[in-house]
C-alpha positions as a Markdown table, in Angstrom:
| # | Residue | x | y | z |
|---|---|---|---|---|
| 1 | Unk | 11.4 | -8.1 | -47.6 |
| 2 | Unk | 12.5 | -9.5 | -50.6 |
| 3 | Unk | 12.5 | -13.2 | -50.8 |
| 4 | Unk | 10.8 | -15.4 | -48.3 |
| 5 | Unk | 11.0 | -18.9 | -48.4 |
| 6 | Unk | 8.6 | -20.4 | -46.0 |
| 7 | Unk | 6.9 | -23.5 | -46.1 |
| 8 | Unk | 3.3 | -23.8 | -45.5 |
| 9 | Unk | 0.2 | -25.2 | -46.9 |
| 10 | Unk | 0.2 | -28.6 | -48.1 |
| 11 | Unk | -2.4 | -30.9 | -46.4 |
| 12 | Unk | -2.8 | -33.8 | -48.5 |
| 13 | Unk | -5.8 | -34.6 | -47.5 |
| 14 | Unk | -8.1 | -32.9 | -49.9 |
| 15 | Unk | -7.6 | -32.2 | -52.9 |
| 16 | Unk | -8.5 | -31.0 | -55.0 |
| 17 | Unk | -10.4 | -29.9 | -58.1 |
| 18 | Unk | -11.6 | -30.1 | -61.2 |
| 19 | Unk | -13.0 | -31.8 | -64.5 |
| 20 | Unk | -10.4 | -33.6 | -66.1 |
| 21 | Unk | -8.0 | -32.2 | -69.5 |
| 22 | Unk | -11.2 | -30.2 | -69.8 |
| 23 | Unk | -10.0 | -28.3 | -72.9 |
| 24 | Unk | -8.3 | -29.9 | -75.8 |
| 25 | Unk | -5.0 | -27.6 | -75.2 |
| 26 | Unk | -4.7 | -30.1 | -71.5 |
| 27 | Unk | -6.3 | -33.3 | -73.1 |
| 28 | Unk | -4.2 | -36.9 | -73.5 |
| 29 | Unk | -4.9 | -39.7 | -75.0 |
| 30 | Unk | -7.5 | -41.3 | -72.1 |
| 31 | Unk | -9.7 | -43.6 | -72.0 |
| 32 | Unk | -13.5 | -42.3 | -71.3 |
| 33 | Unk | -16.6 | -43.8 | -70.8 |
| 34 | Unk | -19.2 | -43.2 | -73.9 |
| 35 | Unk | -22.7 | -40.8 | -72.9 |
| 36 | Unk | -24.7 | -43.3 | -75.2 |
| 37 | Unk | -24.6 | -46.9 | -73.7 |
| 38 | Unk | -22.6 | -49.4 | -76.6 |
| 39 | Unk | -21.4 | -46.7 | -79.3 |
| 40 | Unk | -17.6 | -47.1 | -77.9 |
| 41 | Unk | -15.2 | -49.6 | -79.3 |
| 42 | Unk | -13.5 | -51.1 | -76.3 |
| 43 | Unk | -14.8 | -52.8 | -73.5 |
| 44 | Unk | -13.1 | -52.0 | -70.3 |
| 45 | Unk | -12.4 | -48.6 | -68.7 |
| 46 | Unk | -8.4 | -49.0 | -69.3 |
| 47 | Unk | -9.7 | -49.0 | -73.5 |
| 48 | Unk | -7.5 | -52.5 | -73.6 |
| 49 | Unk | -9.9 | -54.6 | -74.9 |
| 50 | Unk | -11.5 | -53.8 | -78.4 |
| 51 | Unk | -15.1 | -54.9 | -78.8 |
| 52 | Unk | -18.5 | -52.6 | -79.1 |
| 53 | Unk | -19.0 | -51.3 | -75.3 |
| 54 | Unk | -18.8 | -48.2 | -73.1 |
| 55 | Unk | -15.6 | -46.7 | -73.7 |
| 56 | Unk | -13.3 | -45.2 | -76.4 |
| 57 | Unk | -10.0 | -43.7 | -76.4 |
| 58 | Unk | -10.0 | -40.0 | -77.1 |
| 59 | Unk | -7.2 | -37.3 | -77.7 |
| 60 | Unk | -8.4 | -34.3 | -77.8 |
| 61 | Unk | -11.8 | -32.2 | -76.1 |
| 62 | Unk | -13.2 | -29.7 | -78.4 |
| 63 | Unk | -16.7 | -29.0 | -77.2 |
| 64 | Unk | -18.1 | -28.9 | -73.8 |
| 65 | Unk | -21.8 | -29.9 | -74.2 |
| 66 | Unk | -24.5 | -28.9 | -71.9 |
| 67 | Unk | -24.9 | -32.0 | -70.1 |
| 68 | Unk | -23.4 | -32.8 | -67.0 |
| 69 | Unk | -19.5 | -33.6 | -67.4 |
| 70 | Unk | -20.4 | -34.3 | -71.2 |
| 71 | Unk | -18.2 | -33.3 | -73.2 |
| 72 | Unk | -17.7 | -33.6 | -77.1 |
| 73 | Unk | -13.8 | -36.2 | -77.6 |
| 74 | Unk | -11.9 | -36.4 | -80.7 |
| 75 | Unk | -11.4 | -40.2 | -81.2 |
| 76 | Unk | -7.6 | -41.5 | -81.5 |
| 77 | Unk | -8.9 | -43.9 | -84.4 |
| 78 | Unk | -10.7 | -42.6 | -87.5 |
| 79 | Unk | -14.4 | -43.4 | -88.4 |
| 80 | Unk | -15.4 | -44.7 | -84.7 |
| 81 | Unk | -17.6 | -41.7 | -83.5 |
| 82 | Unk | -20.9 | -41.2 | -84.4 |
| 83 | Unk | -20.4 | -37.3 | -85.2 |
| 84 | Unk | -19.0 | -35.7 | -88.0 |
| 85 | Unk | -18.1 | -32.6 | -86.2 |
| 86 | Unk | -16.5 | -31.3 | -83.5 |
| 87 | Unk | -19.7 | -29.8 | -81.4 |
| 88 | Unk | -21.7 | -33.4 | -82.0 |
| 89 | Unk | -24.0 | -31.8 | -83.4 |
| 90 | Unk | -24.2 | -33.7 | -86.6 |
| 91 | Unk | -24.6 | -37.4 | -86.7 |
| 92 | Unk | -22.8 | -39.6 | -88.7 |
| 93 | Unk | -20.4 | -41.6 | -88.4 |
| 94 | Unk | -17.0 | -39.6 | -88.4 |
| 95 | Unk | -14.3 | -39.2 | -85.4 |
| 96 | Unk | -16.3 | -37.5 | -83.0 |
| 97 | Unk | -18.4 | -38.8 | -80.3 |
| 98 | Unk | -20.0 | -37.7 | -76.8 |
| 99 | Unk | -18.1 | -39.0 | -73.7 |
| 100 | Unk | -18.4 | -38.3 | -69.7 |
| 101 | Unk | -15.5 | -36.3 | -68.4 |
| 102 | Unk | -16.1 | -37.0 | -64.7 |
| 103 | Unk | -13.8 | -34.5 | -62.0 |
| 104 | Unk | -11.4 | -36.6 | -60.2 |
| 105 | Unk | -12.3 | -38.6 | -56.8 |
| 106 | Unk | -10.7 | -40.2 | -53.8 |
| 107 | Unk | -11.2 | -43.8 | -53.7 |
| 108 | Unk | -10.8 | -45.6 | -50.2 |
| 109 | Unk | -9.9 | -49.6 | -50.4 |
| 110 | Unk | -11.9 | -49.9 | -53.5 |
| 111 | Unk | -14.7 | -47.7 | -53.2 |
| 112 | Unk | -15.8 | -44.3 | -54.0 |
| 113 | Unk | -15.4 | -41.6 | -51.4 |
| 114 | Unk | -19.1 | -40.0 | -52.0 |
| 115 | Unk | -19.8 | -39.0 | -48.7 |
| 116 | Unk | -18.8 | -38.5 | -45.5 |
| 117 | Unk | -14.8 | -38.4 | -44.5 |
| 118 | Unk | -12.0 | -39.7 | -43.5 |
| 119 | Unk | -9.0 | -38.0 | -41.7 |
| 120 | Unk | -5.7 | -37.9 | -42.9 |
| 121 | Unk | -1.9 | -36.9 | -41.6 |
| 122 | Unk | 0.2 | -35.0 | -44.3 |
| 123 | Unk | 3.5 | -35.0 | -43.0 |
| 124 | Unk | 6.7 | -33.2 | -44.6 |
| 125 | Unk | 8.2 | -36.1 | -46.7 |
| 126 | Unk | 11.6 | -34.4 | -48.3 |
| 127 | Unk | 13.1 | -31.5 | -46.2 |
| 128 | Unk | 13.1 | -28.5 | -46.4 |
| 129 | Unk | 9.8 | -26.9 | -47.2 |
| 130 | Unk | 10.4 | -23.6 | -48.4 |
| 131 | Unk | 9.2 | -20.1 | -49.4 |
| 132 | Unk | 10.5 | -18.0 | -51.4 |
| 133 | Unk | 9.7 | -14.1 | -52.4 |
| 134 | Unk | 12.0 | -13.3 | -55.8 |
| 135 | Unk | 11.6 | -9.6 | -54.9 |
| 136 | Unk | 12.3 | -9.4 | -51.1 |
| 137 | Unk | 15.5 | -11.5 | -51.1 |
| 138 | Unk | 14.1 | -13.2 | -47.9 |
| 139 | Unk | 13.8 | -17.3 | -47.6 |
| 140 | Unk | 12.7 | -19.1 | -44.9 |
| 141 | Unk | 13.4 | -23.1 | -44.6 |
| 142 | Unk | 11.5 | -25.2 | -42.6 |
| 143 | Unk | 12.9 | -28.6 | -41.9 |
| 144 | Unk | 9.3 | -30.2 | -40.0 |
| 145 | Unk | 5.9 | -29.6 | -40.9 |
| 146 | Unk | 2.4 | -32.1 | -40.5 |
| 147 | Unk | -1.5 | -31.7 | -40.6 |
| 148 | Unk | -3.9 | -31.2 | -37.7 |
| 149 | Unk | -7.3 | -32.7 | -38.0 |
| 150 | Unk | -7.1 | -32.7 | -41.6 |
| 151 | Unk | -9.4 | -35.1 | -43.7 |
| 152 | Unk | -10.1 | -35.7 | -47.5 |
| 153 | Unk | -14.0 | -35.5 | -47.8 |
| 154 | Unk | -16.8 | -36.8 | -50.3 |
| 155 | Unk | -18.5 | -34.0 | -52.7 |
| 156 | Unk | -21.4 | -36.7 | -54.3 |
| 157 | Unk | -20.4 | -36.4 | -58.3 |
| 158 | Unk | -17.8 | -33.2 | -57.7 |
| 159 | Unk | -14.5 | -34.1 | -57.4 |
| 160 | Unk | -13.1 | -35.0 | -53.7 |
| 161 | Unk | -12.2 | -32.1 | -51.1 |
| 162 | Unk | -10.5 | -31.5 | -48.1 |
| 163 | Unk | -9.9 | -29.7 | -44.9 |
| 164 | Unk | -7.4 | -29.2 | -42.3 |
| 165 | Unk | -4.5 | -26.8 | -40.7 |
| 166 | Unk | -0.8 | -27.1 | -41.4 |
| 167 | Unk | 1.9 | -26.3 | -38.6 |
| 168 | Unk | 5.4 | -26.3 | -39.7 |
| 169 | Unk | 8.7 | -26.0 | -37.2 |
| 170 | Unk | 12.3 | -26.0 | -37.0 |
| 171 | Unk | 12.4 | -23.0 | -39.6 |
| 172 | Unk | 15.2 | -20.6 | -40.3 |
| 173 | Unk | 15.3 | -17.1 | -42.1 |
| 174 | Unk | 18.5 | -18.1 | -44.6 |
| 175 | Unk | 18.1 | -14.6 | -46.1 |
| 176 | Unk | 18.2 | -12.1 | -44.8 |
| 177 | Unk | 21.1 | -13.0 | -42.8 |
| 178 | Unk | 20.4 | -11.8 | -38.5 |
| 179 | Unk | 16.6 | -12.4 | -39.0 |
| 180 | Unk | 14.1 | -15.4 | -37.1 |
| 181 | Unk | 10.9 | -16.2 | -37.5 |
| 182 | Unk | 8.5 | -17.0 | -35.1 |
| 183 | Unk | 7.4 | -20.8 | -34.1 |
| 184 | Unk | 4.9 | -22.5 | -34.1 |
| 185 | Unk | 3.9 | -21.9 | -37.3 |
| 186 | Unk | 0.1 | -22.3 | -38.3 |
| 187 | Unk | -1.9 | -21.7 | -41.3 |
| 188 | Unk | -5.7 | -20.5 | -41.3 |
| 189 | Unk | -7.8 | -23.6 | -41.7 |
| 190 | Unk | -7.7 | -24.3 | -45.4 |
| 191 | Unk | -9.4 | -26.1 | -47.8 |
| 192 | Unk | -8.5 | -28.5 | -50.5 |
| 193 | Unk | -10.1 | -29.6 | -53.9 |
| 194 | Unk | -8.7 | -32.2 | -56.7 |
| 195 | Unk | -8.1 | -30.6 | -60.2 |
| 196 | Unk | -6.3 | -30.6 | -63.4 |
| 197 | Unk | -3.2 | -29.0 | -64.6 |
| 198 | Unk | -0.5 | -29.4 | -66.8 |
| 199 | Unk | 1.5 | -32.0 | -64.7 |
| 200 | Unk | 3.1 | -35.4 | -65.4 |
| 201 | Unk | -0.1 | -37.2 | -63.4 |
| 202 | Unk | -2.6 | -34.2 | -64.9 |
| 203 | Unk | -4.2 | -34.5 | -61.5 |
| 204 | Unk | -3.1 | -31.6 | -58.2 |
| 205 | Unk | -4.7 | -30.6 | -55.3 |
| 206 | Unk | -5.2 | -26.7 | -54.8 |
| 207 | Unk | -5.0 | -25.7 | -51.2 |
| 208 | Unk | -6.8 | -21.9 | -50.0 |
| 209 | Unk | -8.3 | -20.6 | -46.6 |
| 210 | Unk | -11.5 | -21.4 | -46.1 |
| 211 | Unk | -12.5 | -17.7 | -45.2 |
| 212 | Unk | -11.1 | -14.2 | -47.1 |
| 213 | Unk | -7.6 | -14.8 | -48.8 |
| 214 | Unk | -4.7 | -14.8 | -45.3 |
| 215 | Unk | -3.0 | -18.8 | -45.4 |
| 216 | Unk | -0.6 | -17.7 | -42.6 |
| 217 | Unk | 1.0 | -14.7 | -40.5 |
| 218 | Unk | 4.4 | -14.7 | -40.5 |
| 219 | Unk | 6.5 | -12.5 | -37.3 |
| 220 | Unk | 9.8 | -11.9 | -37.9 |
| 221 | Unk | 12.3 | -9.9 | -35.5 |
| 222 | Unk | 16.1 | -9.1 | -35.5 |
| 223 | Unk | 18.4 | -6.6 | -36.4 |
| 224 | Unk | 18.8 | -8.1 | -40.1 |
| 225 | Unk | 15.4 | -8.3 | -41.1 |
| 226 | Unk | 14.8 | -4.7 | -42.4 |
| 227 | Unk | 11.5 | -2.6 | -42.9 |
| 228 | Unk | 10.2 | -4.4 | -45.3 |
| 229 | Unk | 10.1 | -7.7 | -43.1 |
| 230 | Unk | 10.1 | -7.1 | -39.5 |
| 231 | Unk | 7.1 | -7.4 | -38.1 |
| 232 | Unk | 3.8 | -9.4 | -39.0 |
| 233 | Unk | 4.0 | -10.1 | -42.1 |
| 234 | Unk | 0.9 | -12.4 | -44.0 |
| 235 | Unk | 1.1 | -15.0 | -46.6 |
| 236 | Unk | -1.7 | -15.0 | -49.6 |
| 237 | Unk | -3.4 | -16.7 | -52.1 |
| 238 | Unk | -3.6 | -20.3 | -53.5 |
| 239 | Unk | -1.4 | -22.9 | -54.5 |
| 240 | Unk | -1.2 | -26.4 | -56.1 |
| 241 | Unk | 0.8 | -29.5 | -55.0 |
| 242 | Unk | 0.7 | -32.8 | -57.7 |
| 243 | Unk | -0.6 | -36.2 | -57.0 |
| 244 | Unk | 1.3 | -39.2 | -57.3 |
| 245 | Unk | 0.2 | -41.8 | -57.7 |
| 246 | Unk | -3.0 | -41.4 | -59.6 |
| 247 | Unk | -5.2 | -44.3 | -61.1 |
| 248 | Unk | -4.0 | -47.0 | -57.9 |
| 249 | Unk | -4.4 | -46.9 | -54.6 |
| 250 | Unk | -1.7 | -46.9 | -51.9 |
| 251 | Unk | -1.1 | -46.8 | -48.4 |
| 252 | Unk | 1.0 | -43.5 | -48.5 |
| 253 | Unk | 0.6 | -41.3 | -51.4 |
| 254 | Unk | 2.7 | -37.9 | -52.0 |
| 255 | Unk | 1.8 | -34.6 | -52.9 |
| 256 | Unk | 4.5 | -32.7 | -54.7 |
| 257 | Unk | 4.8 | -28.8 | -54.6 |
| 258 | Unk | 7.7 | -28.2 | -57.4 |
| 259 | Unk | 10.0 | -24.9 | -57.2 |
| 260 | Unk | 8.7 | -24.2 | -60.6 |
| 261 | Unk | 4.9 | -23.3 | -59.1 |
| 262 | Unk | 2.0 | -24.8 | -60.8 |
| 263 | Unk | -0.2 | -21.1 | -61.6 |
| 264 | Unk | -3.4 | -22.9 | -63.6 |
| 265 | Unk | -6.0 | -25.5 | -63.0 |
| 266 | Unk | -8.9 | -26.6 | -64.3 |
| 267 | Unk | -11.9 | -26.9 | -61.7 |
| 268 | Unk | -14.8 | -27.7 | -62.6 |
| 269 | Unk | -14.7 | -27.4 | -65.9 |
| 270 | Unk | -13.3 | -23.3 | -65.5 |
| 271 | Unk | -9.7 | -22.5 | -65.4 |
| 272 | Unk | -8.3 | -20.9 | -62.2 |
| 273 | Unk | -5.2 | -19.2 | -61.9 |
| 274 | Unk | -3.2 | -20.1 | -58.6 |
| 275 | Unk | -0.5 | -17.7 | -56.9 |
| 276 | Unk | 0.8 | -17.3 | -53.4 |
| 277 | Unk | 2.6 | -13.3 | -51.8 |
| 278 | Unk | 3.9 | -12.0 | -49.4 |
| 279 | Unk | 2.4 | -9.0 | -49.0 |
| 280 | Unk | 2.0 | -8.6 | -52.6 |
| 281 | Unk | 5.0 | -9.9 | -53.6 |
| 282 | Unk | 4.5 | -13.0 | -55.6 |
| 283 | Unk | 6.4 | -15.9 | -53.7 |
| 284 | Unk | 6.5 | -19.6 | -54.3 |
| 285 | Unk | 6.3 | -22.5 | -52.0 |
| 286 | Unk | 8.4 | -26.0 | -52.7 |
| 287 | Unk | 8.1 | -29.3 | -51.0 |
| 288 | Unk | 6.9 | -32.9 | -50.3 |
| 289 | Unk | 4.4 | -34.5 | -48.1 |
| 290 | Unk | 3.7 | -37.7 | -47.2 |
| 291 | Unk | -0.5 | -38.6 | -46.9 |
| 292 | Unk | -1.9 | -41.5 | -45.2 |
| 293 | Unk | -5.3 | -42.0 | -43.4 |
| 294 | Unk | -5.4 | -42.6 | -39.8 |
| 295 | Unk | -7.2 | -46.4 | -40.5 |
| 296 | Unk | -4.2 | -47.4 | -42.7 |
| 297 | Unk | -6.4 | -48.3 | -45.5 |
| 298 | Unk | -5.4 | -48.4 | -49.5 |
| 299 | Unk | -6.5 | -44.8 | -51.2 |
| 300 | Unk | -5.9 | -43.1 | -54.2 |
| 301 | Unk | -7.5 | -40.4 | -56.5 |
| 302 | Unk | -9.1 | -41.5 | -59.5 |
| 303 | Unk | -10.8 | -39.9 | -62.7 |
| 304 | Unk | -13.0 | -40.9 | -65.4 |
């Protein structure tokens, strides 16, 4: 059982996780909204316009501060905070300054998803999905794959979540070679949260069971398959897809699992490291799905 390629998680629906470039080593240049009421320098939350308001542009976080999502921003401009050091601890005026680092949300036709939810269908986009176990020299492909009764869901100030089960079909064992797996193919129920990693958009969503660590069982038969692999065999673990678009909303958005896996996020303000096996073997899952809410309405995940 050396390298399984399987496809299974993805669920767009929920998403996924955490607090925003919450540590200056994943911080851009952003736009945030000031903790103080007037001591930013621009005027709209896209930092276009330049005028004393409620936002400032900000390129690094050095300091998370003890209030809620407050954190302590490096200002792109010199001389427009109001503290002289990195902890804003000390006022004057300098290029430091307190600003709200909110987690990101979904957004549905204009309006934040608080509470309550709405279901979504995550369906494979860009064929094959596929998992792959480096050390068992075993992949499996699988050319369909949707949701069942998945939905993104409100989490009041957290960032958004999700829930749902993926099934995935028309799969073939391409190594080793005299080897099947067995359809249908289901995960646990899973969850989902929005986060941030070190991706083009900065925003993912992180998919896990909802109970103990199992995402799927796997039963493979056939003459090729070998001790290591015949059998039940279960997928483990966690893993993160990206989400594009982010900042708009959109009928259909994607969610992206690259070959190259992403294996950190920040959630809630605490870094998490991701990983999927197979049977402890560390494997990686690849693919692209489709999300679009069962009203057809505009969404999109949002931050700050």
């Amino acid at each position: 059982m050396k390298h399984i390629k399987l496809i299974m998680l993805t669920l767009t629906a929920v998403c996924a996780f955490s607090a925003v470039t919450a540590s200056s080593s994943m911080a851009a240049v952003r736009c945030y909204r000031v903790v103080t009421d007037g001591t930013g320098n621009r005027t709209d939350s896209h930092c276009t316009t330049v005028g004393a308001g409620n936002f400032i542009r900000i390129k690094a976080l050095p300091k998370k501060l003890t209030g809620l999502h407050e954190w302590c921003g490096e200002t792109t401009e010199p001389n427009v905070g109001n503290f002289t050091n990195s902890e804003c601890t000390t006022s004057g005026t300098g290029n430091f300054i307190k600003v709200i680092v909110n987690p990101p949300w979904w957004q549905v036709n204009n309006t934040v998803l608080k509470q309550g939810s709405k279901q979504i269908k995550l369906q494979l986009k860009q064929n094959p999905a596929v998992l792959k176990t480096p050390e068992l020299k075993a992949e499996i492909s699988c050319n369909g794959s949707i949701s069942e009764g998945a939905t993104i869901d409100g989490f009041g100030s957290g960032p958004g979540q999700g829930k749902g089960r993926v099934t995935y079909s028309s799969c073939t064992v391409l190594k080793p070679s005299a080897c099947t797996v067995a359809e249908p193919i289901t995960t646990k129920q899973l969850k989902a949260y929005l986060a941030n990693a070190a991706t083009q958009t900065e925003v993912v969503e992180v998919f896990v069971p909802t109970e103990g660590t199992l995402f799927v069982t796997l039963k493979f038969s056939g003459t090729g398959c070998g001790a290591n692999l015949v059998g039940e065999r279960g997928v483990s673990g966690s893993v993160a897809g990206e989400v594009i678009p982010v900042e708009s909303e959109t009928q259909e958005g994607l969610v992206t699992f690259p070959q190259t896996p992403i294996t950190k996020v920040k959630y809630e303000e605490q870094e998490q490291k991701l990983g999927l096996n197979v049977v402890g073997f560390t494997s990686t899952f690849s693919g692209a799905y489709g999300a679009r809410l069962a009203t057809n309405e505009p969404f999109g995940v949002f931050q700050n």
